[in-house]
VEXROTI-635850 format. One record per residue (C-alpha): x, y, z. Coordinates in steps of 0.001 Angstrom, whole numbers, padded with zeros to 6 digits, always signed. Layout:
XYZ;...
This chain:
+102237+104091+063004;+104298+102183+060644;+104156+098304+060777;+106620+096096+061375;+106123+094182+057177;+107036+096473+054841;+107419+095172+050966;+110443+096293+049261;+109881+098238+046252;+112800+097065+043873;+113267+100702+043281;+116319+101750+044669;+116245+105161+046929;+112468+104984+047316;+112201+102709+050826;+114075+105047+052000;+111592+107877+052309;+108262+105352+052281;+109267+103386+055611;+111222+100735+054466;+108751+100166+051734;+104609+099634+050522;+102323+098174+052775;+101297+095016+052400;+098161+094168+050789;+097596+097518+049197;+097455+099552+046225;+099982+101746+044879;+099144+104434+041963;+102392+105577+039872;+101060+108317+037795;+103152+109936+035284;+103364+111338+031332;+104880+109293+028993;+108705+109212+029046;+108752+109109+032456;+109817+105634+033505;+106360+103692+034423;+106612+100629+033058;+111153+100320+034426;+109434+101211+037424;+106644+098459+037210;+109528+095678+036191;+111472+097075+038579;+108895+096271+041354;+107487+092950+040027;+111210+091642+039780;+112163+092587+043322;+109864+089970+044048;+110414+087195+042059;+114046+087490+043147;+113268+086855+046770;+111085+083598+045325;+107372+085851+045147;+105032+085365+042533;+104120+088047+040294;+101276+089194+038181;+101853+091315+035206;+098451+092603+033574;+099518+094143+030731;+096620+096439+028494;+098395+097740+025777;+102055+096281+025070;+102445+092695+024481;+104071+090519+027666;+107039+089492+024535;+107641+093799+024490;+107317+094193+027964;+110470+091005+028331;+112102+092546+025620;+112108+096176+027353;+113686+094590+030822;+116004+092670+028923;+117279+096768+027063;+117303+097941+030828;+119336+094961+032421;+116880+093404+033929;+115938+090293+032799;+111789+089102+033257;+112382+086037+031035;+114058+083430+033305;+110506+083707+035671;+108446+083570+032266;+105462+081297+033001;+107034+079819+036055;+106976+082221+038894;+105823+085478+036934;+102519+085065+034826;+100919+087767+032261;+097669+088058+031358;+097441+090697+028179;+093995+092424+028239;+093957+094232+024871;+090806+094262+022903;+088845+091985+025762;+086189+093039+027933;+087561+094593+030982;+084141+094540+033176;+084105+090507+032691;+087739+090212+033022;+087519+092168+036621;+083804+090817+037457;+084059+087134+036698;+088072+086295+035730;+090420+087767+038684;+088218+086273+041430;+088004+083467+040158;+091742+083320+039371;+092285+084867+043043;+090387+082116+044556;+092251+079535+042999;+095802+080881+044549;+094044+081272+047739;+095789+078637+049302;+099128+079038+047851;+101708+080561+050929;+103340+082481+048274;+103420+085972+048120;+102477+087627+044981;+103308+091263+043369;+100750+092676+040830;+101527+095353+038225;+099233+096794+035841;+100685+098602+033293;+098837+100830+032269;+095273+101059+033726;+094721+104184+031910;+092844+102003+029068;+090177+100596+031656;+089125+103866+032464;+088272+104899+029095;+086546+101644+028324;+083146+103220+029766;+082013+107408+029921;+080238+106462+032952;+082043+108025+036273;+080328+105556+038859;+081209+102625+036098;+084681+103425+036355;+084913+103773+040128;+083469+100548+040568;+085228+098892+038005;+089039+100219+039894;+087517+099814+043302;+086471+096056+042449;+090013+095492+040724;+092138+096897+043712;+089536+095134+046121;+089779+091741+044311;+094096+092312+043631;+094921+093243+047144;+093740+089523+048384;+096548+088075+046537;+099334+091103+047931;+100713+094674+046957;+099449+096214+043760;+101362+098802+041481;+099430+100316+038863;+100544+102611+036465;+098588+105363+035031;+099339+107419+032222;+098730+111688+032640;+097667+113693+029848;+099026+116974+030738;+101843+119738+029954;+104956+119387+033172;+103670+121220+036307;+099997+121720+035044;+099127+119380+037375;+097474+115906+037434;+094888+115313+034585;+091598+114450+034787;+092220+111026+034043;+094264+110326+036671;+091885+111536+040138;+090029+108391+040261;+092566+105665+040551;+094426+108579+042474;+091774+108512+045581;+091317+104604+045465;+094734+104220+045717;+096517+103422+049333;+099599+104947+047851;+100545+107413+044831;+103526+108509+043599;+103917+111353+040836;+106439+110822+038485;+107774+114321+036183;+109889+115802+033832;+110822+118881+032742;+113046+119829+029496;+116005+121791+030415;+118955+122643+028136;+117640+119440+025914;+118166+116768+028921;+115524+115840+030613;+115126+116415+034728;+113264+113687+036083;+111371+114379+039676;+109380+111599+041909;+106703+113223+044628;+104851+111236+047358;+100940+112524+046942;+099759+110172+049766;+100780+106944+051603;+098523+105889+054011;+099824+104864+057423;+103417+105606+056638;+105328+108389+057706;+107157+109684+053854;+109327+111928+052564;+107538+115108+051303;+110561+116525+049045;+110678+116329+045292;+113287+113457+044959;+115415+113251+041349;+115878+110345+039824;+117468+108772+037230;+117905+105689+034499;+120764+103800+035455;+121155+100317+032898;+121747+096882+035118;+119621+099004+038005;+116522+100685+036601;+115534+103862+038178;+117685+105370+041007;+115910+107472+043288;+118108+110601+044914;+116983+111088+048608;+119764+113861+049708;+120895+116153+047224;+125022+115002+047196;+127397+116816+045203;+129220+114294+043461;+132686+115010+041242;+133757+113562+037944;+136330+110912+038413;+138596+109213+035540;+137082+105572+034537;+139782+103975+036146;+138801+105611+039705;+135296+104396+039175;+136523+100886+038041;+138233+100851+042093;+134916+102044+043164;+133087+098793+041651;+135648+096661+043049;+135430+098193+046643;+131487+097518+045968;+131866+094136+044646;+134490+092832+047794;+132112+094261+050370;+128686+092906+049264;+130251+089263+048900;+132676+089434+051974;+129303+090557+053967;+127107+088214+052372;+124525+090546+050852;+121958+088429+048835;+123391+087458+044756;+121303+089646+043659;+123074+092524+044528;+126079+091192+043016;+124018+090818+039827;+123287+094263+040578;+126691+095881+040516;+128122+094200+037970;+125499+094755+035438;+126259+098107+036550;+129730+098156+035856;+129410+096867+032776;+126923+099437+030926;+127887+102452+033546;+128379+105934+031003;+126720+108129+033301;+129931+111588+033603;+130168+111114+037450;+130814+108465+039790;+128631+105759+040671;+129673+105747+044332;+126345+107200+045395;+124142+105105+043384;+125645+101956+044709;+125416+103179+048896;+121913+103641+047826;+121465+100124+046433;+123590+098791+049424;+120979+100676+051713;+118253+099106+049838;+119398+095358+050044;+120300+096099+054413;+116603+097036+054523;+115528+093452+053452;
């Protein structure tokens, strides 16, 4: 049955085929090689909700919160106006993860106990937590106590990076964050004619009713990623036709009042758009995405 609260994702095409969006209070696994998109994805999430006037918690364990600003900023979207006011970082590299997840978080999830704000939590990546002890039960307690203690505060996205060759399947190190999990996604990609075709698949989603297709998606600067939920032929237009199509976009979200944020949206859109096709379909899907909310 799916619920009535759904939390968007900030990743545009993906509420779509999830129900309108994660569940609240859970735990989301994106697992993925590198070069797939995690961390965009990540941003993309945590800045959905800092939009809307959320919190956020970004636990970074292996780039620097300064890289991870810097990388939103190369995308077009911009972490450093919420910087230590609504979005906080706490960079884990080198410390000692069992203390940090045994002692620090609760204590740090008591304290916004009674704060009515809700909060987003990425960690990006947890990979380096699971190869901080050889133990198997260590490491299932250690992800099952840091998705238990997270989940108090609202929806968690953690990224995991996969150590295997494009349709081997998922790696070893991936199966145990993978069964905690509420929700996984697979991100792929597979080299063809020296581009690279990027694919998103569902693996699980508890109590939600998803799509069970292998969705393409792309990079889109001003957006992030841009998930593809029917597979629309689109033709190549001159600039100037696609300039009228950003107009047409622009006129209809502020005549019908969409949120500024989707304004943001399309003109950061039209502004670094080089993709050789239209961009009609990419905005109806952000369009869908902001009617959702």
């Amino acid at each position: 049955m799916a619920e009535a609260q759904r939390i968007r994702t900030g990743i545009f095409g993906l509420d779509a085929i999830i129900e309108g969006g994660f569940r609240p209070h859970s735990a989301v696994v994106l697992a993925g090689s590198s070069g797939t998109g995690k961390t965009t994805f990540a941003i993309q999430f945590v800045l959905q909700g800092l939009e809307a006037g959320e919190q956020a918690l970004y636990i970074s364990m292996e780039e620097s919160p300064d890289q991870i600003v810097k990388e939103s900023k190369l995308m077009g979207l911009d972490l450093q106006p919420y910087v230590d006011k609504t979005l906080f970082f706490v960079h884990l590299r080198g410390e000692n993860f069992k203390r940090m997840i045994r002692e620090q978080l609760p204590k740090m999830v008591r304290e916004r106990s009674d704060e009515e704000v809700d909060t987003r939590i990425a960690i990006d990546p947890m990979t380096p937590l699971l190869w901080s002890t050889p133990e198997k039960l260590d490491q299932r307690e250690l992800v099952s106590e840091l998705f238990g203690t997270l989940k108090q505060l609202g929806v968690v996205l953690a990224t995991v990076e996969e150590h295997t060759q494009p349709g081997a399947g998922l790696g070893q190190d991936t199966m145990l964050p993978i069964y905690l999990a509420d929700g996984v996604l697979h991100l792929e990609y597979y080299p063809i004619g020296g581009a690279f075709n990027r694919t998103l698949k569902i693996l699980k989603m508890r109590g939600t009713m998803h799509g069970e297709e292998l969705y393409p998606y792309t990079f889109v600067r001003g957006a992030g990623a841009v998930v593809r939920t029917s597979p629309v032929e689109i033709a190549k237009e001159d600039q100037a036709s696609w300039d009228k199509v950003f107009e047409r976009a622009l006129a209809t979200a502020k005549d019908r009042r969409f949120p500024p944020a989707l304004v943001r949206r399309i003109e950061a859109l039209r502004a670094n758009w080089t993709q050789p096709y239209s961009p009609e379909e990419t905005l109806h899907i952000l369009f869908e995405s902001y009617k959702r909310g």
